[in-house]
PDB file of N, CA, C and O in Angstrom:
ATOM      1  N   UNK A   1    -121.135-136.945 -71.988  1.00  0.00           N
ATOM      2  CA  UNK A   1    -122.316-137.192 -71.191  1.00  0.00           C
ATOM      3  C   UNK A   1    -122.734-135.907 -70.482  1.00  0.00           C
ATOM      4  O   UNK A   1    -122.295-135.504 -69.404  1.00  0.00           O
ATOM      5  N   UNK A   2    -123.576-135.374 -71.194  1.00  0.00           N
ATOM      6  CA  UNK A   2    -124.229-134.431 -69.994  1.00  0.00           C
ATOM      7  C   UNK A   2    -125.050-134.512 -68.701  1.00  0.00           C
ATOM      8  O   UNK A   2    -126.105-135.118 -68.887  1.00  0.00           O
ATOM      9  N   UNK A   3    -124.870-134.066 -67.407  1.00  0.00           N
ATOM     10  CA  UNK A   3    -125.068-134.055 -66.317  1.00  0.00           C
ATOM     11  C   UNK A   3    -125.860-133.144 -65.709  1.00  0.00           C
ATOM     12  O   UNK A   3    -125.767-132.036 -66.238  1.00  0.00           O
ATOM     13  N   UNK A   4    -126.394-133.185 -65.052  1.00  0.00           N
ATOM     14  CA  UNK A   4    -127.652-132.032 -63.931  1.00  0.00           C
ATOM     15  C   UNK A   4    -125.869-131.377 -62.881  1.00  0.00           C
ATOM     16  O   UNK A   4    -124.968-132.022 -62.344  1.00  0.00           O
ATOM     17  N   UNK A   5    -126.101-129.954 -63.026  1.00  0.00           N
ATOM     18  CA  UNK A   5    -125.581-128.847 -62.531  1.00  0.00           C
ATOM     19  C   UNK A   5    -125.554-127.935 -61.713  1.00  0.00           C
ATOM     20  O   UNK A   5    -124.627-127.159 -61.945  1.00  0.00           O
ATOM     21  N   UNK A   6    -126.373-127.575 -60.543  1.00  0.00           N
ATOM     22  CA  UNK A   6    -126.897-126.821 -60.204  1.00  0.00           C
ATOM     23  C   UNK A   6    -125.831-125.096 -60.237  1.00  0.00           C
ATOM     24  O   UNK A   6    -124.616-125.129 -60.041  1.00  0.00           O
ATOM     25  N   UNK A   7    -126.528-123.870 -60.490  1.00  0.00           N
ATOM     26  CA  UNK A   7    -125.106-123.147 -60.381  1.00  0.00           C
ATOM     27  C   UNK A   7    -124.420-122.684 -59.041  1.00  0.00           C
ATOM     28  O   UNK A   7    -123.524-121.841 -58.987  1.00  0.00           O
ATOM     29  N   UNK A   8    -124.766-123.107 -58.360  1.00  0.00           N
ATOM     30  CA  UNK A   8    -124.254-123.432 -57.184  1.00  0.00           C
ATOM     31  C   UNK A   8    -122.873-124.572 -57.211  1.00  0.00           C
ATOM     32  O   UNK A   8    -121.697-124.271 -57.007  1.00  0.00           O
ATOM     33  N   UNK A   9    -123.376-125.818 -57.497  1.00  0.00           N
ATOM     34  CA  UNK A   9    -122.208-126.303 -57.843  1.00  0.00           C
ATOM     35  C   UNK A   9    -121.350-126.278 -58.924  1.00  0.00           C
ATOM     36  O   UNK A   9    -120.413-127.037 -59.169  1.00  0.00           O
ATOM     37  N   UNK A  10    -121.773-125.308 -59.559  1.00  0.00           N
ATOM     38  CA  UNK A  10    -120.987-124.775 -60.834  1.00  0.00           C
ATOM     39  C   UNK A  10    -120.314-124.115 -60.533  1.00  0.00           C
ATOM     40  O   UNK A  10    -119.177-124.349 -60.943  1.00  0.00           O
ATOM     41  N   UNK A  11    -120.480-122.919 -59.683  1.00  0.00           N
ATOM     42  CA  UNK A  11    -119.899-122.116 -58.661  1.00  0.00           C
ATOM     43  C   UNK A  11    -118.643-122.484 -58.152  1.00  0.00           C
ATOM     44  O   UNK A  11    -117.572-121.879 -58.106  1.00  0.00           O
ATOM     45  N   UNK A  12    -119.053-123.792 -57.715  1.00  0.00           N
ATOM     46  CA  UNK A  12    -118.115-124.240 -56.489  1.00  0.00           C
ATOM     47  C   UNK A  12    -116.906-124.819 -57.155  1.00  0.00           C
ATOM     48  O   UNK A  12    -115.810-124.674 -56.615  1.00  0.00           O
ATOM     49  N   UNK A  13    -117.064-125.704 -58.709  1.00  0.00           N
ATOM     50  CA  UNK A  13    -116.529-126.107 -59.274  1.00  0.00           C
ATOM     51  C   UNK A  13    -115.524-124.962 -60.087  1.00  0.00           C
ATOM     52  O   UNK A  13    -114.315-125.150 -60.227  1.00  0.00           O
ATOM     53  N   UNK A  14    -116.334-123.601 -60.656  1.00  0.00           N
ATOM     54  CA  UNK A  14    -114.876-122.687 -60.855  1.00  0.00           C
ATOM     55  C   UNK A  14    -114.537-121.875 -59.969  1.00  0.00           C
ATOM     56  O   UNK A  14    -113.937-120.907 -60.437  1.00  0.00           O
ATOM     57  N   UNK A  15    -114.724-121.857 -58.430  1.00  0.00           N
ATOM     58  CA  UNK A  15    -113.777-121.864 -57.712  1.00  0.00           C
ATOM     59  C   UNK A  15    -112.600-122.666 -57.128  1.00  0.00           C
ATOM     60  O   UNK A  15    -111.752-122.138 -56.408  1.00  0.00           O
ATOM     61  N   UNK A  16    -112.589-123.809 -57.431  1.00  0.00           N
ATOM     62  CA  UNK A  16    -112.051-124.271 -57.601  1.00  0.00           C
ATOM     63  C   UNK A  16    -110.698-124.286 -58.337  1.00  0.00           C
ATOM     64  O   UNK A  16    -109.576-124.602 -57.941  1.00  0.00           O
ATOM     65  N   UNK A  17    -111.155-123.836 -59.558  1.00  0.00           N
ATOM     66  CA  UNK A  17    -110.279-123.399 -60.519  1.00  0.00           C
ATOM     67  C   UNK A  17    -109.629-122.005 -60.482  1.00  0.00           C
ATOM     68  O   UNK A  17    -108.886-121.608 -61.380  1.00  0.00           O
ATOM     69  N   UNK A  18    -109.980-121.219 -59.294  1.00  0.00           N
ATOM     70  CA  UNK A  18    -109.688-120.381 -58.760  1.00  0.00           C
ATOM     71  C   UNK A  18    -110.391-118.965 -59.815  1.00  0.00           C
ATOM     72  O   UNK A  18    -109.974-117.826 -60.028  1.00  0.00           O
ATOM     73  N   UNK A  19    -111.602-119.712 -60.283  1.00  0.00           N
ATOM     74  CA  UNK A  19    -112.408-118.312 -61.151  1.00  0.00           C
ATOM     75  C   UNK A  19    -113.750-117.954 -59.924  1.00  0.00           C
ATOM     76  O   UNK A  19    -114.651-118.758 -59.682  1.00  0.00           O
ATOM     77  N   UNK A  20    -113.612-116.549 -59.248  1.00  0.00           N
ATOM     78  CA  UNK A  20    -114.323-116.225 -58.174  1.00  0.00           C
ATOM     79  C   UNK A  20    -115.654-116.390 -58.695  1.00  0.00           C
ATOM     80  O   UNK A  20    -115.902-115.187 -58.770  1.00  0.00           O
ATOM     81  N   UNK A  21    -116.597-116.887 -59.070  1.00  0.00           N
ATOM     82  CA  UNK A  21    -118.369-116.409 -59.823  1.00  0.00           C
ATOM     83  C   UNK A  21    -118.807-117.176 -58.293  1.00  0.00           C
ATOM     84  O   UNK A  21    -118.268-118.067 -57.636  1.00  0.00           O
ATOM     85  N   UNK A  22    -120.013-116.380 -58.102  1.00  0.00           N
ATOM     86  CA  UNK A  22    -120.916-116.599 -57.442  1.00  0.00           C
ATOM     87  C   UNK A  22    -122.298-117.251 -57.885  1.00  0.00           C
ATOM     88  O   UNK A  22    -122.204-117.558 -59.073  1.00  0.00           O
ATOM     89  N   UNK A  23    -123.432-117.545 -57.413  1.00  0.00           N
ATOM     90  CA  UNK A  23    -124.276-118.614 -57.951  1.00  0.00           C
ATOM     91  C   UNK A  23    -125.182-117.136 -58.723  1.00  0.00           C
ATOM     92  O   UNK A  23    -125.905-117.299 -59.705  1.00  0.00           O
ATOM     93  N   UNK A  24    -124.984-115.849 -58.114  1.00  0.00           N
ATOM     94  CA  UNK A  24    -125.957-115.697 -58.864  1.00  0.00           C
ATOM     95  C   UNK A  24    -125.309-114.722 -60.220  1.00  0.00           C
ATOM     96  O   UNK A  24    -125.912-114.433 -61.254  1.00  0.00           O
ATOM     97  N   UNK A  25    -123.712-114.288 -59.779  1.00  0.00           N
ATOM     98  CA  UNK A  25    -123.307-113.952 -61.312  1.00  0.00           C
ATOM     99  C   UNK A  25    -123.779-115.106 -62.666  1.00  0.00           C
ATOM    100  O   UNK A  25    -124.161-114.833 -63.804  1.00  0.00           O
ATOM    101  N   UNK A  26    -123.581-116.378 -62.038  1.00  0.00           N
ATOM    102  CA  UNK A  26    -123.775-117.346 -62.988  1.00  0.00           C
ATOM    103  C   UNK A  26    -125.172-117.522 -63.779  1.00  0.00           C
ATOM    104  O   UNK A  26    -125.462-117.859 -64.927  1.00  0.00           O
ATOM    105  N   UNK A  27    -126.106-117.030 -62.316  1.00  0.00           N
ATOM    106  CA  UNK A  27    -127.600-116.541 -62.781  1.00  0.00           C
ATOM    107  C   UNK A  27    -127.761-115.666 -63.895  1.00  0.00           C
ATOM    108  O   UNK A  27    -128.408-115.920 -64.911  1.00  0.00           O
ATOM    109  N   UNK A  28    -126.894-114.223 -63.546  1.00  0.00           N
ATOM    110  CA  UNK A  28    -126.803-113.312 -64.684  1.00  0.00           C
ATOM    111  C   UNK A  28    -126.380-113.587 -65.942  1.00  0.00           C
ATOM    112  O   UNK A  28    -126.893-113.203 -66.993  1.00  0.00           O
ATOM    113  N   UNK A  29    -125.334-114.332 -65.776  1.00  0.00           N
ATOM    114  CA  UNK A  29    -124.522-114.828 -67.180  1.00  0.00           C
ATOM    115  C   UNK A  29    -125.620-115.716 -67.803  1.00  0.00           C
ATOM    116  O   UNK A  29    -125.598-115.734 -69.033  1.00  0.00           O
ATOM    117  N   UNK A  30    -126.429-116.342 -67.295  1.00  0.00           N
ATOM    118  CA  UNK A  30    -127.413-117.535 -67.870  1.00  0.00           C
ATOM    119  C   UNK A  30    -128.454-116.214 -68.682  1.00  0.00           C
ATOM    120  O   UNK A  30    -128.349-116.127 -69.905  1.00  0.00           O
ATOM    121  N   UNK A  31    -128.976-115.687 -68.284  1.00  0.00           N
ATOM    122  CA  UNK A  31    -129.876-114.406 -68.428  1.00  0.00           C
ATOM    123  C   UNK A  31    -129.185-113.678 -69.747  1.00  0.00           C
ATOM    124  O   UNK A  31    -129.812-113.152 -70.666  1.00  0.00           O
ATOM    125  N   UNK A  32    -128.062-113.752 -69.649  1.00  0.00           N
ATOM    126  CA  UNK A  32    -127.575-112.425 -70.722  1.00  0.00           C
ATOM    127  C   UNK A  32    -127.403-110.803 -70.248  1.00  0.00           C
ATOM    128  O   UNK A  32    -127.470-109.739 -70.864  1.00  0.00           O
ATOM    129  N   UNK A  33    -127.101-111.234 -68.584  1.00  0.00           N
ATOM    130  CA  UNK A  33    -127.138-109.558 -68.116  1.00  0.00           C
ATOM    131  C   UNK A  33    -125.690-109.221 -68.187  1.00  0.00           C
ATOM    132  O   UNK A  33    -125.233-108.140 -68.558  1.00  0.00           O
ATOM    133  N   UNK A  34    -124.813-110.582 -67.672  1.00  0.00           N
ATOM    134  CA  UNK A  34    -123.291-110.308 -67.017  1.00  0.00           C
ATOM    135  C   UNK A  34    -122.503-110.812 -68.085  1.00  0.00           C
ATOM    136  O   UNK A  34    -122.869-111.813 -68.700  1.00  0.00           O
ATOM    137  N   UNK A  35    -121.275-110.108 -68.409  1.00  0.00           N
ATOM    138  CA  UNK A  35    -120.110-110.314 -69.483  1.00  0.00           C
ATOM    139  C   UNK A  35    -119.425-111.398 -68.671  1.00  0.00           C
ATOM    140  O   UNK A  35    -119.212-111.482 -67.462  1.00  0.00           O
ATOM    141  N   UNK A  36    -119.070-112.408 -69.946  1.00  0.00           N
ATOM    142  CA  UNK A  36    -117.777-113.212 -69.233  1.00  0.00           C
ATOM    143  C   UNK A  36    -116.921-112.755 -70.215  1.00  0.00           C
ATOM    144  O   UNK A  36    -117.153-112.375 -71.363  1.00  0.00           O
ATOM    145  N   UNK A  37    -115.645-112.872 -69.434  1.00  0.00           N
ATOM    146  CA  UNK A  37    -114.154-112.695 -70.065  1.00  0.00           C
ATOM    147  C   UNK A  37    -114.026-113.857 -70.485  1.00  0.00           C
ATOM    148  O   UNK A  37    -114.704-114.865 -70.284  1.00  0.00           O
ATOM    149  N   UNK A  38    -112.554-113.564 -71.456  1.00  0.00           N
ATOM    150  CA  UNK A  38    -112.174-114.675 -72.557  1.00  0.00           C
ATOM    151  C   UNK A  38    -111.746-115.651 -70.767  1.00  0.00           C
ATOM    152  O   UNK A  38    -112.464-116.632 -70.575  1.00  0.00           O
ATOM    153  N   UNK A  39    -110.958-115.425 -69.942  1.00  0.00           N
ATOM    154  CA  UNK A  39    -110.659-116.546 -69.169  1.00  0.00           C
ATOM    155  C   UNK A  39    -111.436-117.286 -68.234  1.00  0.00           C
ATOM    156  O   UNK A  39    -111.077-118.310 -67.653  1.00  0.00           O
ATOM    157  N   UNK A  40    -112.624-116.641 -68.119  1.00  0.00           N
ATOM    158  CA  UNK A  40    -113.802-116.982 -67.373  1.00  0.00           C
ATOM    159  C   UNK A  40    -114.319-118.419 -68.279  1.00  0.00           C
ATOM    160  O   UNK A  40    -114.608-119.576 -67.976  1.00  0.00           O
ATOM    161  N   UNK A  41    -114.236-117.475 -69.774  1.00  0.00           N
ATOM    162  CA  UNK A  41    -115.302-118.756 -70.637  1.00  0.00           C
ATOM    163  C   UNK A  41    -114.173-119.819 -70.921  1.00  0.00           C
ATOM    164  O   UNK A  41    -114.668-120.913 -71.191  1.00  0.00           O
ATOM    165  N   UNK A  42    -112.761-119.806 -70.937  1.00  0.00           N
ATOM    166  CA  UNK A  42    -112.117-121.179 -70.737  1.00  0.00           C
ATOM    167  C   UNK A  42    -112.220-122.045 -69.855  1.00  0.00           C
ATOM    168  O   UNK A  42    -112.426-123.253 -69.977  1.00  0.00           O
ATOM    169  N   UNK A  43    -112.024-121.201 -68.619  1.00  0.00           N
ATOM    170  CA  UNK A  43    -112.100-122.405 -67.271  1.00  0.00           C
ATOM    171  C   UNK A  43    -113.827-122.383 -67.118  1.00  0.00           C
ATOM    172  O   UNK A  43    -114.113-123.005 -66.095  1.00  0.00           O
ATOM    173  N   UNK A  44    -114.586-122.063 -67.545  1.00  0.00           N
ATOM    174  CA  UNK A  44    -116.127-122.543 -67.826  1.00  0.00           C
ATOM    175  C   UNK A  44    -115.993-123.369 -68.695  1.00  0.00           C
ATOM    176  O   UNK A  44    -116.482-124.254 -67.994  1.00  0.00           O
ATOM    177  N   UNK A  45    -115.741-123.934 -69.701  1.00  0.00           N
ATOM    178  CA  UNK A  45    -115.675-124.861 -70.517  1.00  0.00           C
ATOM    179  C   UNK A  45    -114.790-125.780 -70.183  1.00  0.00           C
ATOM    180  O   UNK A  45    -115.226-126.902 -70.442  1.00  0.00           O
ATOM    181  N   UNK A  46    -113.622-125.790 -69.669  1.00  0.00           N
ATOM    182  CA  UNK A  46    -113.264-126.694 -68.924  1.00  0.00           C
ATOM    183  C   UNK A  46    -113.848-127.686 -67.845  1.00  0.00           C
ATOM    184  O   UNK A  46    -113.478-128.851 -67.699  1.00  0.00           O
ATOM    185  N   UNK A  47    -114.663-127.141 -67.231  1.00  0.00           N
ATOM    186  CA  UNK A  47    -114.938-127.541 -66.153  1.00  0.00           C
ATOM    187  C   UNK A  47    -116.310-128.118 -66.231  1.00  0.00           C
ATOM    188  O   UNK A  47    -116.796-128.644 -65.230  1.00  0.00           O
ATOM    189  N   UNK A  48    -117.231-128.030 -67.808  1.00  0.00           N
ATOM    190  CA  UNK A  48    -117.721-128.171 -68.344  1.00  0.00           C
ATOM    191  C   UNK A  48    -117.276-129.521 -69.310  1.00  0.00           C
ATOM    192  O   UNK A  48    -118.036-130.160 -70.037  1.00  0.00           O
ATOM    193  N   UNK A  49    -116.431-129.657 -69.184  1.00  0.00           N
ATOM    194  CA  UNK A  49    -115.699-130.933 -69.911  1.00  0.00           C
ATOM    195  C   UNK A  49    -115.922-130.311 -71.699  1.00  0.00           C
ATOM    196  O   UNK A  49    -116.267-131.214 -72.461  1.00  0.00           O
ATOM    197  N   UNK A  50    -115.806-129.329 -72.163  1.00  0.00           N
ATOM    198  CA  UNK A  50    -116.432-129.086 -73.419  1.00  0.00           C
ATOM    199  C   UNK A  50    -115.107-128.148 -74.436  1.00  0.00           C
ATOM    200  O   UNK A  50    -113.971-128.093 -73.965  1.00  0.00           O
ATOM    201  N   UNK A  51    -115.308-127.705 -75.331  1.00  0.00           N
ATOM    202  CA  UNK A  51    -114.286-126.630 -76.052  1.00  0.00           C
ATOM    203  C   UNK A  51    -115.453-125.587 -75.875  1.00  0.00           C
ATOM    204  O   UNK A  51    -116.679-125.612 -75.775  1.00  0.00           O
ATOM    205  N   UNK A  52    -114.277-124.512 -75.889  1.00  0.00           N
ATOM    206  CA  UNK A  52    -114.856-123.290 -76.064  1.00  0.00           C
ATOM    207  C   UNK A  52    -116.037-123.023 -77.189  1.00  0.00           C
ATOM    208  O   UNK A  52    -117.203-122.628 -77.179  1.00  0.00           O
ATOM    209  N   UNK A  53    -115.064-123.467 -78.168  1.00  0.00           N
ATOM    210  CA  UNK A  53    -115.708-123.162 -79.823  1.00  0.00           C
ATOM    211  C   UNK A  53    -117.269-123.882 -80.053  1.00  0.00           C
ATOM    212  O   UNK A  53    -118.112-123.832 -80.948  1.00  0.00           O
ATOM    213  N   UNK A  54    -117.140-124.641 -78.598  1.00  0.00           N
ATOM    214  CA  UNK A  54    -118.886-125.708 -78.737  1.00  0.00           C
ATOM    215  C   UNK A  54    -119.549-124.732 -77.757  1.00  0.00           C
ATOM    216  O   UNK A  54    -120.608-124.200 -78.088  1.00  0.00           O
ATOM    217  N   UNK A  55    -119.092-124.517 -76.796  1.00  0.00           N
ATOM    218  CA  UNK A  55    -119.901-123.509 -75.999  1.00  0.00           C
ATOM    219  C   UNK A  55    -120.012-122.169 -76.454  1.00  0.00           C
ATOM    220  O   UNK A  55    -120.803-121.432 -75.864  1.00  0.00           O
ATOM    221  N   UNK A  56    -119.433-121.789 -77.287  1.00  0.00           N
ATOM    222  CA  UNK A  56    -120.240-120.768 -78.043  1.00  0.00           C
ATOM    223  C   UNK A  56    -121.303-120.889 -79.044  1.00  0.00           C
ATOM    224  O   UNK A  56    -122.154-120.037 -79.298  1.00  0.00           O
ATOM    225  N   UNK A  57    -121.156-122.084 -79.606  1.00  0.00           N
ATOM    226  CA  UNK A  57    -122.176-122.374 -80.623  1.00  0.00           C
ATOM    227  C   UNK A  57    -123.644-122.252 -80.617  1.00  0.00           C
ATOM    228  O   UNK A  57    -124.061-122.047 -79.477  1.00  0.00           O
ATOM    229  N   UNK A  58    -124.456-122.304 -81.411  1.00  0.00           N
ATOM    230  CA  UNK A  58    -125.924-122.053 -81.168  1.00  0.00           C
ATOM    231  C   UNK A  58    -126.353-123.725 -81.523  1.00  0.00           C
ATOM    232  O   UNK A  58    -127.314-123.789 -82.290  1.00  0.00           O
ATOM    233  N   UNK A  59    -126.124-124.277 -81.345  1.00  0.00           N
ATOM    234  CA  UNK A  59    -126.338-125.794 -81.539  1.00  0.00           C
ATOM    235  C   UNK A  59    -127.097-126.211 -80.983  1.00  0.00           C
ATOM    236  O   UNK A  59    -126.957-125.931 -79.792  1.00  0.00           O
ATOM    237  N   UNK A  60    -128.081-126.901 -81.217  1.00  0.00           N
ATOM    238  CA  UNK A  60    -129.334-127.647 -80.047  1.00  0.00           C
ATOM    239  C   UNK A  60    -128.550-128.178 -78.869  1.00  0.00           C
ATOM    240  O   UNK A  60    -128.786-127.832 -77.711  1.00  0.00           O
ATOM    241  N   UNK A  61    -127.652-128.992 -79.200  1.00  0.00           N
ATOM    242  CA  UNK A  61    -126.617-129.334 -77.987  1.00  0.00           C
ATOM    243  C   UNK A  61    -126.085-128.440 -77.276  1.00  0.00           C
ATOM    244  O   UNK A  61    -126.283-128.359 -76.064  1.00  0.00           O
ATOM    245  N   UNK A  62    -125.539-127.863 -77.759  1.00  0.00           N
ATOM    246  CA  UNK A  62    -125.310-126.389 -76.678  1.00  0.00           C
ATOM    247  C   UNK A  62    -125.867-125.741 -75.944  1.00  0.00           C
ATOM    248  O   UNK A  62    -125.482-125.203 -74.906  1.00  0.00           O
ATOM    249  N   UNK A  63    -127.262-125.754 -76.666  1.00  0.00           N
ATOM    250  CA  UNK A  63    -128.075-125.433 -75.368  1.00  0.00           C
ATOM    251  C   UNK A  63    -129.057-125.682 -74.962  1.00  0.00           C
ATOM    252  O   UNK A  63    -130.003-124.980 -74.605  1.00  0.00           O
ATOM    253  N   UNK A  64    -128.831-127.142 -75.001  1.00  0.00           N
ATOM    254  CA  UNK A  64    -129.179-128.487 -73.802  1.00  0.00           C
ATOM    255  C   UNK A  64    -128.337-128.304 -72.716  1.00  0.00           C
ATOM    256  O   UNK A  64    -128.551-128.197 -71.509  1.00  0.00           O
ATOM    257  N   UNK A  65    -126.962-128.285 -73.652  1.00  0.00           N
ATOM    258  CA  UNK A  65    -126.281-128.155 -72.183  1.00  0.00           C
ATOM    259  C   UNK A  65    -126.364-127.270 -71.164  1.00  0.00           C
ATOM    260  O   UNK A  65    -126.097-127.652 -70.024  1.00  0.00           O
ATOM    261  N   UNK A  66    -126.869-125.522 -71.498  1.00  0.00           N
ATOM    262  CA  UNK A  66    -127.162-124.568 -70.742  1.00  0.00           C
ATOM    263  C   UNK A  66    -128.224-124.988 -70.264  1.00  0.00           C
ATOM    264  O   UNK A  66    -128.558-124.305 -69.296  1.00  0.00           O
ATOM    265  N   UNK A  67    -128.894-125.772 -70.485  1.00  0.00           N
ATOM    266  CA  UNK A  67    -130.450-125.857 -69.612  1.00  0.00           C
ATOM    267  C   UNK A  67    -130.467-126.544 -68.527  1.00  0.00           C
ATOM    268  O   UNK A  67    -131.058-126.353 -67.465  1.00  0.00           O
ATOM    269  N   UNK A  68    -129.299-127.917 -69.110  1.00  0.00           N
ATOM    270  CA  UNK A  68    -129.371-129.045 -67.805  1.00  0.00           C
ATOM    271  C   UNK A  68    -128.555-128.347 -66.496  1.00  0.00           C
ATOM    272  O   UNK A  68    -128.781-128.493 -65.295  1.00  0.00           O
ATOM    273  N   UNK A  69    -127.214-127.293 -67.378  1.00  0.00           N
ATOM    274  CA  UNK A  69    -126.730-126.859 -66.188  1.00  0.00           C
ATOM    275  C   UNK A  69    -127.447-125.898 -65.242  1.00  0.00           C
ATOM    276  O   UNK A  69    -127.598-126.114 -64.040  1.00  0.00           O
ATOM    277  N   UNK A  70    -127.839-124.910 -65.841  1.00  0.00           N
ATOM    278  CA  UNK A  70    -128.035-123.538 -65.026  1.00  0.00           C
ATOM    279  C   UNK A  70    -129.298-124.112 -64.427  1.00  0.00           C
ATOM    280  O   UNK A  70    -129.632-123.641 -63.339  1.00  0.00           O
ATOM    281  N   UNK A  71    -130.286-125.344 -65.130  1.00  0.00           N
ATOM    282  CA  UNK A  71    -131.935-125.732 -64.803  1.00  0.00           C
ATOM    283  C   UNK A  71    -132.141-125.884 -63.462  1.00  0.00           C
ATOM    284  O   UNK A  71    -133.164-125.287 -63.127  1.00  0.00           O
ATOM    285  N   UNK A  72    -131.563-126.469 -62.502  1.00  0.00           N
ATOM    286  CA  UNK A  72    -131.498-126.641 -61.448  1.00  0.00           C
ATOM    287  C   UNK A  72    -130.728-126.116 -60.572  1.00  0.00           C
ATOM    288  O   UNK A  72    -129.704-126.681 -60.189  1.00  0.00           O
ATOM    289  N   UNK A  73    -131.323-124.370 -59.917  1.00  0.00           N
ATOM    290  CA  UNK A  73    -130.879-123.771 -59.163  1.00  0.00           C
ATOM    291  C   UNK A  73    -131.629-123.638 -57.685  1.00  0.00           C
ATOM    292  O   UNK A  73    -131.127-122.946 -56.798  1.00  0.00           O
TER     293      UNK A  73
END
């Protein structure tokens, strides 16, 4: 089930996980400015409820899911 995200609470959610991103690195990363590391994009997909190997994909679903998340900042 995909869900509304804001990256703010995306934020908050991989800090949690003890991955430091801020709302607007997450901005950058949405953009294509900022690199994520291989452990960034696990506990992002985790927390994402998803596999890696789907969040890399170019799949219409995939990026639905980038829209619903990052859409509401």
């Amino acid at each position: 089930m995909i869900q509304r995200l804001s990256q703010s609470d995306l934020a908050a959610r991989l800090q949690v996980e003890r991955v430091m991103l801020e709302r607007d690195s997450i901005s950058r990363i949405e953009i294509g400015t900022r690199f994520v590391s291989d452990y960034e994009l696990k506990i992002i997909a985790k927390v994402l409820n998803v596999n890696v190997e789907w969040l890399l994909s170019e799949t219409p679903q995939a990026m639905m899911l980038s829209l619903w998340c990052f859409a509401f900042h």
